[in-house]
Structure formats: C-alpha cells, structure tokens
C-alpha positions as CSV (number, residue, x, y, z in Angstrom):
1,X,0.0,0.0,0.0
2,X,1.1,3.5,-1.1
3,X,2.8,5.4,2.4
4,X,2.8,8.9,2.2
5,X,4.6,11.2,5.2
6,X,3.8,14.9,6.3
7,X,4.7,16.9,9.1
8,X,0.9,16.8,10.2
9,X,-2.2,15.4,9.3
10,X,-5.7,16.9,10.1
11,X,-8.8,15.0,9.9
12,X,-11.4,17.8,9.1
13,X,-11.3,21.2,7.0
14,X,-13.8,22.9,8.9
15,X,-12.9,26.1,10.8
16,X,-10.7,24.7,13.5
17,X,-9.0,22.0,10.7
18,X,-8.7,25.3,8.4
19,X,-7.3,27.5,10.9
20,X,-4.4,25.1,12.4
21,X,-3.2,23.9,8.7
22,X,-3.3,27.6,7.5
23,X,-0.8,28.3,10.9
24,X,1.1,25.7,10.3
25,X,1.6,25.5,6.8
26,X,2.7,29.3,7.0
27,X,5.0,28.3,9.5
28,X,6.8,26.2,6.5
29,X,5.6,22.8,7.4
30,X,3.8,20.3,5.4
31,X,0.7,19.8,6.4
32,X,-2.5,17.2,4.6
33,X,-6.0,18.0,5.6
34,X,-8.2,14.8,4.5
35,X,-11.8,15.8,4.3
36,X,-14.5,13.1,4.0
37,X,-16.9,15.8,2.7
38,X,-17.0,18.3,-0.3
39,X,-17.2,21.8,0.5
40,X,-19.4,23.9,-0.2
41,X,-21.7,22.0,2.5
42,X,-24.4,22.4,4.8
43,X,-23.2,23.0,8.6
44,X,-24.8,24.3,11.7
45,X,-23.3,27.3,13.8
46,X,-23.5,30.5,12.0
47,X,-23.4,32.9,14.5
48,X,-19.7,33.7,14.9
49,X,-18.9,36.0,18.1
50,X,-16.1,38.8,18.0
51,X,-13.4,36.8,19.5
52,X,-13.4,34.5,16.5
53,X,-12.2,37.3,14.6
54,X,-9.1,37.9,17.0
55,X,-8.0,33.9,16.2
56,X,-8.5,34.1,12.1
57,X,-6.2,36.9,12.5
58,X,-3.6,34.7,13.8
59,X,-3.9,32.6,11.4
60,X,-3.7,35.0,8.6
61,X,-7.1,34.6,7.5
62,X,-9.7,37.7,9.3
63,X,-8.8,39.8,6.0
64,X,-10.1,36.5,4.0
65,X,-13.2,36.6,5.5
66,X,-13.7,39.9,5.3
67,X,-12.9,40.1,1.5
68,X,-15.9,37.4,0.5
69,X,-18.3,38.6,3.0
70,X,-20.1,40.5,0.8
71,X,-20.9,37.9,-1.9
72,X,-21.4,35.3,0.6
73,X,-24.1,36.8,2.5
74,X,-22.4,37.3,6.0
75,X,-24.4,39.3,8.0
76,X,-22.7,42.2,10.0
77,X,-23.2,41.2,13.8
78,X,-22.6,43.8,17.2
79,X,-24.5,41.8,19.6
80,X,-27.0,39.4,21.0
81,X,-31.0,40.2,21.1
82,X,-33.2,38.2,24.0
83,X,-37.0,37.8,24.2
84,X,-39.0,36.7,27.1
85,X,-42.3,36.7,27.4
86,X,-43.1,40.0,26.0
87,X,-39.8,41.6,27.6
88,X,-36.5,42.5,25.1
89,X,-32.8,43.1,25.9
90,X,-29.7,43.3,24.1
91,X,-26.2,43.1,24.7
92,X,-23.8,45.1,22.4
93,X,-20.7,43.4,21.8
94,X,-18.9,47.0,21.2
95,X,-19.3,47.7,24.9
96,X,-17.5,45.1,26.5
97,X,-15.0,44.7,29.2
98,X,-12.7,42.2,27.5
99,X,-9.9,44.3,24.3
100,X,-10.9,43.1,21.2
101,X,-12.8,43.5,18.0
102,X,-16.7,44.2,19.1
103,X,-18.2,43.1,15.9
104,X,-17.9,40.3,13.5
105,X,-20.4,37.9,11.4
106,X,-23.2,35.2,10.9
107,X,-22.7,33.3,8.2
108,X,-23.7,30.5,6.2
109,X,-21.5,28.1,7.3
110,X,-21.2,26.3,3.8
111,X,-19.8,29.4,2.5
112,X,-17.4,31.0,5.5
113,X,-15.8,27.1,5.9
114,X,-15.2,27.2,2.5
115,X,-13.8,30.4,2.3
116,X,-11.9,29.2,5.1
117,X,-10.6,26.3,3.8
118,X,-9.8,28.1,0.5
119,X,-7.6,30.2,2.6
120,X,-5.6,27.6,4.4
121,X,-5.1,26.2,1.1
122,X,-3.2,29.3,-0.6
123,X,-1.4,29.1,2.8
124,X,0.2,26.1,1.6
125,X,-2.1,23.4,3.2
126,X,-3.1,20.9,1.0
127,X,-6.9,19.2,1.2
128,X,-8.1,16.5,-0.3
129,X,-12.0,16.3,-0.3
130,X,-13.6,13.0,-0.2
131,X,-11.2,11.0,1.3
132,X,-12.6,9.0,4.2
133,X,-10.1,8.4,6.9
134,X,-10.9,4.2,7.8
135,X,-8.1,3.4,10.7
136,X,-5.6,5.3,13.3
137,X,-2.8,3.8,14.5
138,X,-1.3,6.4,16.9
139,X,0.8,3.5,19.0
140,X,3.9,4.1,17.0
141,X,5.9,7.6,17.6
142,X,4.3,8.6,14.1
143,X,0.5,8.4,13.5
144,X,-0.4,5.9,10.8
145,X,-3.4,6.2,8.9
146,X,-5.2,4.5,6.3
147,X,-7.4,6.3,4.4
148,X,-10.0,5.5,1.3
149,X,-9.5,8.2,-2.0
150,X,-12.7,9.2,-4.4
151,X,-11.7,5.7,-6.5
152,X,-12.3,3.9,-4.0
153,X,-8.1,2.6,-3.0
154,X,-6.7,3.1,0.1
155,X,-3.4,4.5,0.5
156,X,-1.7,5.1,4.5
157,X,-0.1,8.2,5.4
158,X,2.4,8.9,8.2
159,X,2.5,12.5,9.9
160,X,4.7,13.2,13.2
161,X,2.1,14.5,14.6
162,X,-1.9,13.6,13.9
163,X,-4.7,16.8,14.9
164,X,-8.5,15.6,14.9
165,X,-10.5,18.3,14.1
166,X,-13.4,16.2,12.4
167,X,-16.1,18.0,14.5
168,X,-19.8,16.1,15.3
169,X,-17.7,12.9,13.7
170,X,-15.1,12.6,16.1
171,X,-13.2,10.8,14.3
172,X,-10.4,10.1,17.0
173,X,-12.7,9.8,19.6
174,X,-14.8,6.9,17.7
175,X,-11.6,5.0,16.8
176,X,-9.4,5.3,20.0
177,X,-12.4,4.9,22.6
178,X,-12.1,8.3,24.2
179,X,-15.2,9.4,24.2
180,X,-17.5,9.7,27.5
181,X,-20.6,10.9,28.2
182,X,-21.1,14.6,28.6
183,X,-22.6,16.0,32.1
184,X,-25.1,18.2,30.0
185,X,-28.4,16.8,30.3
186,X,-29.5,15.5,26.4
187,X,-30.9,18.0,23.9
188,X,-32.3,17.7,20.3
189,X,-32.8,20.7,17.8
190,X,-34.1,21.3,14.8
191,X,-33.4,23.8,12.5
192,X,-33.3,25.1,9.3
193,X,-32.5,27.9,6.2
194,X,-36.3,30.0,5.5
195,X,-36.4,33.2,3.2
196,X,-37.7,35.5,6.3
197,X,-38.8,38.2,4.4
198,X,-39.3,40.6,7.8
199,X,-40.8,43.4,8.0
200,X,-40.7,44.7,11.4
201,X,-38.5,48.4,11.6
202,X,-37.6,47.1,15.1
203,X,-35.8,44.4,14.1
204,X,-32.3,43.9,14.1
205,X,-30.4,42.3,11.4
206,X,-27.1,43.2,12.9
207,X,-27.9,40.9,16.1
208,X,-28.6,37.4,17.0
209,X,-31.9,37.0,18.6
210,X,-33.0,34.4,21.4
211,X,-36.3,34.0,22.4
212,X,-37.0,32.1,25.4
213,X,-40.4,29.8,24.7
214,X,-43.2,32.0,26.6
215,X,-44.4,28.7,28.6
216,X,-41.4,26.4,29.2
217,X,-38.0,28.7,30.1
218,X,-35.6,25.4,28.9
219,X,-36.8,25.8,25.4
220,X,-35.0,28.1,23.7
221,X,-35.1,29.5,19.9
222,X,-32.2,31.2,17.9
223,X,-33.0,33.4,15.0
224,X,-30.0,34.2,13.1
225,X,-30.5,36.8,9.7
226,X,-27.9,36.9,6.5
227,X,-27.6,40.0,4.5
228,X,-29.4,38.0,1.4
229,X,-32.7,37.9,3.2
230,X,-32.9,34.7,4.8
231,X,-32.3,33.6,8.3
232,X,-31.6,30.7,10.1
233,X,-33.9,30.1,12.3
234,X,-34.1,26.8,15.2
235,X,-35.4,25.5,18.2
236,X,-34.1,23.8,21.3
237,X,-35.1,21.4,24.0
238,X,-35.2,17.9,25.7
239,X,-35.9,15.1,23.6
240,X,-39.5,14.2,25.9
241,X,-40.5,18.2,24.8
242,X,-41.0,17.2,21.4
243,X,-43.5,15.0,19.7
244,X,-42.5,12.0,18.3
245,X,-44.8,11.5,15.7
246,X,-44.2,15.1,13.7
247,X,-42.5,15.4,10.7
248,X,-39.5,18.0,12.2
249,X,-40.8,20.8,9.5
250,X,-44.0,20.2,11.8
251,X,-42.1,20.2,14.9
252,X,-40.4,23.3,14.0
253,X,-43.5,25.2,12.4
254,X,-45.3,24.6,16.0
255,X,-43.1,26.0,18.6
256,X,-42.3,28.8,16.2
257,X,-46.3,29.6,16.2
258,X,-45.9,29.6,20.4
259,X,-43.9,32.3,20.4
260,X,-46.0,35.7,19.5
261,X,-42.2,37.3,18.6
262,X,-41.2,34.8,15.6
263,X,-44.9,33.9,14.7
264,X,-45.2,37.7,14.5
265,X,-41.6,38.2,12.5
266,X,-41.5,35.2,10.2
267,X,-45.5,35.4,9.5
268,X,-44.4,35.5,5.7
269,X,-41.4,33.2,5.8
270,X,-41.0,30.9,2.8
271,X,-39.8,27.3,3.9
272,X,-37.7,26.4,0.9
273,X,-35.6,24.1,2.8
274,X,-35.4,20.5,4.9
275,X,-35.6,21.2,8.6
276,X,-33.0,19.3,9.9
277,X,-32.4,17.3,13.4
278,X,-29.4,16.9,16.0
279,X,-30.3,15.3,18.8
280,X,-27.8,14.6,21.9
281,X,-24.8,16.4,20.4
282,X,-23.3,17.0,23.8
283,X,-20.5,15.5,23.7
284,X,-17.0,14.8,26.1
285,X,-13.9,13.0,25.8
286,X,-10.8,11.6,28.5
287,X,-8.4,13.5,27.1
288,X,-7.6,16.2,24.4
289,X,-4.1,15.2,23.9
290,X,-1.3,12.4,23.9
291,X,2.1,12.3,22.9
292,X,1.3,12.7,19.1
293,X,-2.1,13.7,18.5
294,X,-5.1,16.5,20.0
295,X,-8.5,17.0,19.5
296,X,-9.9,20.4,18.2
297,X,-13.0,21.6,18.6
298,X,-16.6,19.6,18.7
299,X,-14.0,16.6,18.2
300,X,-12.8,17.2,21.8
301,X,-16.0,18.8,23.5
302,X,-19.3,20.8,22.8
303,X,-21.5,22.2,25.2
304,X,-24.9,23.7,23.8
305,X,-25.3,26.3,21.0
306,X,-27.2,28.8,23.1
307,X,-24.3,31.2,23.3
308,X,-22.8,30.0,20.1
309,X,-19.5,29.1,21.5
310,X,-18.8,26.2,19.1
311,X,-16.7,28.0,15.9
312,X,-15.1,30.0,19.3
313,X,-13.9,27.1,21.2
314,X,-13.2,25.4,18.1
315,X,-11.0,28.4,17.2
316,X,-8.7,29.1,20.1
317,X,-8.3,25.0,20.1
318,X,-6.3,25.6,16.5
319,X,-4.7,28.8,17.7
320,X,-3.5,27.3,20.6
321,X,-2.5,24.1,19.9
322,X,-0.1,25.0,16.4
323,X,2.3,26.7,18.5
324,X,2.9,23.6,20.6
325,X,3.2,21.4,17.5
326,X,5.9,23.3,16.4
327,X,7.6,23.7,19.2
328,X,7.0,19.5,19.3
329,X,7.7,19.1,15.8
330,X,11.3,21.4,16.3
331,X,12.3,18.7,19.3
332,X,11.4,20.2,22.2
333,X,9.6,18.1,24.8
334,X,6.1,19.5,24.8
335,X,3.4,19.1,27.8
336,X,0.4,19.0,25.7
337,X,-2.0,18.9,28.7
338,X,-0.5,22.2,30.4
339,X,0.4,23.9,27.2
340,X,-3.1,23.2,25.4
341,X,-5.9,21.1,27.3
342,X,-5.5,23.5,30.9
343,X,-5.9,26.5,28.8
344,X,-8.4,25.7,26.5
345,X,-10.6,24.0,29.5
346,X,-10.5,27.6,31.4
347,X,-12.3,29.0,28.5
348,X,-14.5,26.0,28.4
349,X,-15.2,25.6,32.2
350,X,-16.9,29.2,31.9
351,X,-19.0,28.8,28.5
352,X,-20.2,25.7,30.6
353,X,-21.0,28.3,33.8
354,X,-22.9,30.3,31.8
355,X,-25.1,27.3,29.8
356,X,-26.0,25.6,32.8
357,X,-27.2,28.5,34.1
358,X,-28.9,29.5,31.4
359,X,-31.1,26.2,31.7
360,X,-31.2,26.5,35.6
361,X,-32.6,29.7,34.7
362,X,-30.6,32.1,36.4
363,X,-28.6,33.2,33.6
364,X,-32.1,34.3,32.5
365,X,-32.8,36.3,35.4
366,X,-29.5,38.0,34.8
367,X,-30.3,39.0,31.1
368,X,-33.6,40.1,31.7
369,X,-32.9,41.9,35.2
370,X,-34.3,45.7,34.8
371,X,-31.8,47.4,37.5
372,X,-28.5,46.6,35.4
373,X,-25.0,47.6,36.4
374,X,-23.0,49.1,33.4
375,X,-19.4,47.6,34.3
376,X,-21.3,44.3,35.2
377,X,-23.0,44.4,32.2
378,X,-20.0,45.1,30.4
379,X,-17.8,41.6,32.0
380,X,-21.1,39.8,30.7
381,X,-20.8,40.9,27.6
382,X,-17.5,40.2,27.0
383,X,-18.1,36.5,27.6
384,X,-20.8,36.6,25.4
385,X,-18.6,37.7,23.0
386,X,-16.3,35.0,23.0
387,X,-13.9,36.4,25.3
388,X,-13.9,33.3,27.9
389,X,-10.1,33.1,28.2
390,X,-9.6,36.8,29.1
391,X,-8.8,36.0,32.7
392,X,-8.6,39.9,33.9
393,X,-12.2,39.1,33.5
394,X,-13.5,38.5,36.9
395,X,-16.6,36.6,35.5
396,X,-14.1,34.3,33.9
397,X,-11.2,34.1,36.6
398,X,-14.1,33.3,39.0
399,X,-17.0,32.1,36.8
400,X,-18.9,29.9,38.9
401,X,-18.8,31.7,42.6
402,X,-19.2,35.2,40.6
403,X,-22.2,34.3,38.3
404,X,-23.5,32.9,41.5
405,X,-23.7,35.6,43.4
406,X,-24.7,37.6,40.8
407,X,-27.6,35.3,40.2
408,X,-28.7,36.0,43.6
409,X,-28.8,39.2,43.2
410,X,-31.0,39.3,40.4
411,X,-33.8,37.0,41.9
C-alpha cells in the first residue's frame, strides 16, 4: 500500500482544521487535511462572536473573510438580542470589558468554511475532499493512517504529529475509545434555512436573537439573519419536549407559532428548505491530547449552541494548539496537557457556567434583570462575546462563585 509522510495530518477542514493547517503551513511545514466531505456544504453554527475574529487573524485569515463577505451573504453582527415573554434586551458586543474586535459575522456556514478552507489552502495546506479516513494507529511515535481516496483505494499516510479536528464525527474519539458521556443533560434541535422576508423596523439584522419559549423557560429558539434575506432560524429542547410522531418541519413550524415574537416576524417566511435534526450532540472525551495527536474543537468537547461558543472554542483550540506542535515538531519536549488542554478547558469551564445557568434559569434572570449595572454588564458581555479566556475578566477568573452571586442578586 502506497505510504505517504507529512509533518501533520488533520482530519477535518472545517474552521478549526482550516485554521491550524493555514498556521502551520505558513509556518513552513507540510501539512495534509483529509476531508470526507465536499465543500461547499451544509453545517450548523453560523453565529460567529467577536473573538473569532481575533483567532482568524492569527492565522492570517480575518482579512479572508472579510474580502468574501459581501458575496457570501455574511451578515454584520454587534451583539445578542433576547425575548422573554413579552420583555427584550440586548447586549452590544462594542461595549465590553474584555480588548478586542466588538463586531464580526453570521454566516452560512457552507460558504465561511469554505472560504476558510480556501484560505488555508493558498497558505500552503493541502486538502483533499472526499477522502474518508478508515483506521488510526497512533501506537507508533508517528500516526499511521489509512485512508480510502474518491476511487475507491486506500493509501496510508504517516505524519509526526496527527490533529483531529473532524467536528460532530469525532473521528479520534470513535476509533481510539475516548469518548465519555457529557454531564449536559441531552438535547435535540431542529433547524433550518427560511427566506424571512421581515418586515418589522424594530428588528435587528445586525444581532442574533434568542427567544425564550413564553411557557417552558428550557426551550430556547435562535434566529440568526444573513444579509441575502434569509435567516436561520431553530429551536431547542429535551428530547421528551418534542412530539415524536411530527415530521421536524411540523415540529419546528409549531413552537415557532408559540412564540407571539417569531410567529409575528417570520409570518411570511417561505420554507424552501429540509428542517433538519441533532439530537444529543453534547458531547465529552478523557483527554484532548497524547504524545502525538489532539482533539480540536466539537471533536474534543461541545457544550450547547445557546451562546454559540462552538466555531469560538473550536478556534482558540487551532490557535493554541499549532504553537505547541511546532515547538513539538522542532524537538522540544512539549506538555500538551499544560500547554493546550489546561488553557483551552479555562475557557470552556466558563462557556459551561454560563449554559447551565442559562437552563437552571438564572442566567435568565440575569439577562432580563431591569436594575442593570454598566461595568457588570459590560464583564457579561464580553463572555458573550467570546472572550472566555480573558482571565482579567472576573466573571471568567471566578466564573462559577461570581455568576452565582450575581444570580442571587438578580432573583
């Protein structure tokens, strides 16, 4: 069988795959990312927040992103819209604690991880779409894999040091038993593309909304608009809140009509897509990294979308783990689980804070609370803008004793 060798391999050209080859491929190493896929494709996850935009510039790719957002559609976002019950609030991302860019994008993800992967590629990464990676031998000092091309052959490739950054497929995970159950109760969402065609004046396209459903507070909707007129638009709860005989267009269509804001704003929506299903995508592993490979991203561990922290965490993963790869991949001894799992899991450990009180509620009462402090306000919003590892933050030094307190203040 045909044995091919590389500095790295990456399983996975999605943001975080992009984003690490593009690093290290600028860094003069040569780098394969094998992609079972074809892009353009359909993903979840389009609202970016501003911190992503700090991490594409590291890797040499914000200016990228900003040069096709026109013709892709990406939708100018400052901020975060919630609805509850009648009552609205917004956080603006431009008046946070944390240093920073303020603004940044929603975007259809087919588009922007294309884009991205079209940058990594000029970078000197090379990709090769729809090759299926089939076993991982990661015993040896340099990862062996065997993969299956578009013909239909397999062929193995060696890399001195393997990155899994295969997102919801887990690639590494699957094949290397890593994978453990997540300490996030299970949630299924459905979702989908509509032409919204809104015509409210008070809406605003420049922020992500979440509406909170007006009778059950741990079902949540996101409503995310593009600058071509549509939106993506979802719905999120436990699997036992959702009938099991609808069709998920059904499903969708119903707890949309519950809630007087997006029955009210998509009234003339045109449905010209599937509405799609993801149930239980929680997800956490034993360990991010070994002596010769680390997980990125959703492959490692995802929390919820509520506060779309998925493209961030799978961001800083790629931004923080290429350094240490070439420190690794120069001879020096490396200590993967202090130099990239400790760090990554501080930013993590307060996204997690923040969802599970968003479900206990309390988060809620935070949002929503009339009396609001501005510098508070301002920490708050820098976490909801991605900014989770900025530790001069005291509601991410602190995250769990501080939100808690500050929950009880608000109730």
């Amino acid at each position: 069988m045909n044995k091919e060798q590389f500095d790295v391999v990456i399983i996975g050209a999605g943001p975080s795959g992009a984003v690490a080859s593009a690093m290290l491929a600028r860094a003069g190493r040569s780098v394969l990312v094998i992609e079972k896929q074809y892009f353009p494709r359909f993903s979840i996850g389009e609202s970016l927040l501003p911190q992503c935009m700090a991490f594409l510039a590291q890797a040499g790719l914000e200016q990228t992103v900003h040069d096709n957002a026109k013709e892709n559609g990406f939708q100018f976002k400052n901020g975060a819209a919630f609805h509850k019950q009648g009552q609205d609030t917004e956080f603006n991302f431009t008046q946070k604690f944390s240093k920073g860019p303020g603004t940044t994008y929603q975007v259809k993800r087919a588009s922007f991880d294309k884009v991205l992967a079209d940058g990594a590629a000029d970078a000197g990464a090379q990709i090769r779409y729809g090759h299926e990676v089939k076993t991982v031998d990661v015993d040896c000092l340099c990862p062996i894999l065997e993969v299956l091309d578009e013909q239909g052959s397999l062929y193995q490739v060696e890399s001195k040091f393997l990155l899994d950054a295969s997102g919801f497929a887990r690639v590494l995970p699957r094949m290397l038993s890593l994978e453990k159950p997540s300490h996030l109760p299970t949630r299924t969402s459905y979702f989908t593309h509509v032409e919204d065609n809104i015509e409210c004046c008070n809406f605003d396209r420049d922020k992500i909304l979440i509406t909170v459903n007006p009778n059950d507070s741990d079902i949540w909707y996101w409503l995310i608009p593009f600058s071509d007129g549509t939106s993506s638009v979802g719905v999120v709860g436990k699997p036992e809140q959702f009938s099991q005989g609808d069709t998920p267009e059904m499903i969708l269509k119903h707890f949309i009509h519950a809630a007087p804001n997006l029955h009210n704003l998509l009234k003339k929506a045109k449905w010209h897509n599937e509405v799609n299903k993801l149930a239980g995508y929680s997800a956490d592993v034993t360990h991010l990294a070994a002596k010769n490979y680390a997980l990125l991203g959703n492959a490692g561990e995802f929390l919820d979308p509520v506060f779309s922290s998925g493209v961030t965490i799978a961001l800083c993963s790629a931004v923080l783990i290429a350094p240490q790869v070439l420190r690794y991949l120069d001879g020096e001894s490396v200590d993967f689980e202090q130099s990239f799992a400790v760090p990554l899991k501080k930013g993590v450990d307060c996204f997690k804070t923040f969802v599970n009180s968003w479900y206990e509620s309390g988060f809620q009462d935070v949002i929503f609370y009339q009396d609001q402090d501005t510098k508070v306000k301002a920490m708050i919003s820098s976490i909801l803008a991605g900014y989770a590892w900025d530790q001069s933050n005291p509601y991410v030094a602190q995250s769990e004793r501080r939100f808690k307190t500050l929950v009880a203040l608000c109730q």
